[in-house]
Structure formats: structure tokens, C-alpha cells
C-alpha positions in Angstrom: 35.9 11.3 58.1 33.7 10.3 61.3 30.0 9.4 62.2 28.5 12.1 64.6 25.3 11.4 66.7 22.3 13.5 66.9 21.6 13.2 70.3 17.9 14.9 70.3 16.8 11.9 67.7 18.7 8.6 68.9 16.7 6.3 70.4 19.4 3.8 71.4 17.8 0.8 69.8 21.7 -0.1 69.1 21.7 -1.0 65.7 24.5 1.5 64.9 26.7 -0.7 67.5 25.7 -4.1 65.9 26.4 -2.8 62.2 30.1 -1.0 63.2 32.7 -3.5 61.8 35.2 -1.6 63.6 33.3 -1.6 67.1 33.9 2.5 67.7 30.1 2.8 68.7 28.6 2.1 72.0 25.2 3.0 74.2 26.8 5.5 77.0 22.7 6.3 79.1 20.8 5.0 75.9 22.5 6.9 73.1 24.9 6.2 70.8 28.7 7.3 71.2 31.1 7.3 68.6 34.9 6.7 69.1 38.1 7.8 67.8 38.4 4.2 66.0 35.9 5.3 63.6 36.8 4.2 60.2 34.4 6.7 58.3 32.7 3.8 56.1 29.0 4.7 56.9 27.6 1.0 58.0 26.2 2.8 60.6 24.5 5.2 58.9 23.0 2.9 57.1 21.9 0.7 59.8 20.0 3.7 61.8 16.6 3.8 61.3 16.1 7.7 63.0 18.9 8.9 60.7 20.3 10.1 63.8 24.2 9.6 62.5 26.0 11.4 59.7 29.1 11.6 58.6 31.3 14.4 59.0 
């Protein structure tokens, strides 16, 4: 399992990045990017306040 963004509703306020205890999120032009370190736990899901990140 891995976070996906919704690009259309990220604001890139960068909370997702702050709450990733594995550091696979980063702001790439003001909107989060996921990477293949993704653990699947869902701190940033919870940390989003756009709901723009799910987990797949």
C-alpha cells in the first residue's frame, strides 16, 4: 500500500511532509510527491487538511 496525491486539490501547505515518519513526501512546484519509500501507514493522510492523499 501507498499514498497517492490528488494534484487538482493540494495546496502544498506541507503538512503531509512534516507528518511522513519515513520522509517519502516532498513539495516538487507546490504539490506534494510521494516516493517509492512509502511505508503505507497513513500519517499523512491524516495530517492533510484538503484530503488530497489516499491510500492505494
Amino acid at each position: 500500500m501507498s499514498a497517492s496525491v490528488n494534484k487538482e486539490t493540494c495546496v502544498g501547505c506541507g503538512a503531509c511532509v512534516d507528518a511522513c515518519p519515513c520522509g517519502a513526501l516532498s513539495l516538487e512546484d507546490g504539490v506534494a510527491v510521494v516516493s517509492d519509500d512509502c511505508a503505507g501507514c497513513g500519517a499523512c493522510t491524516d495530517a492533510c487538511p484538503t484530503d488530497s492523499i489516499s491510500l492505494d
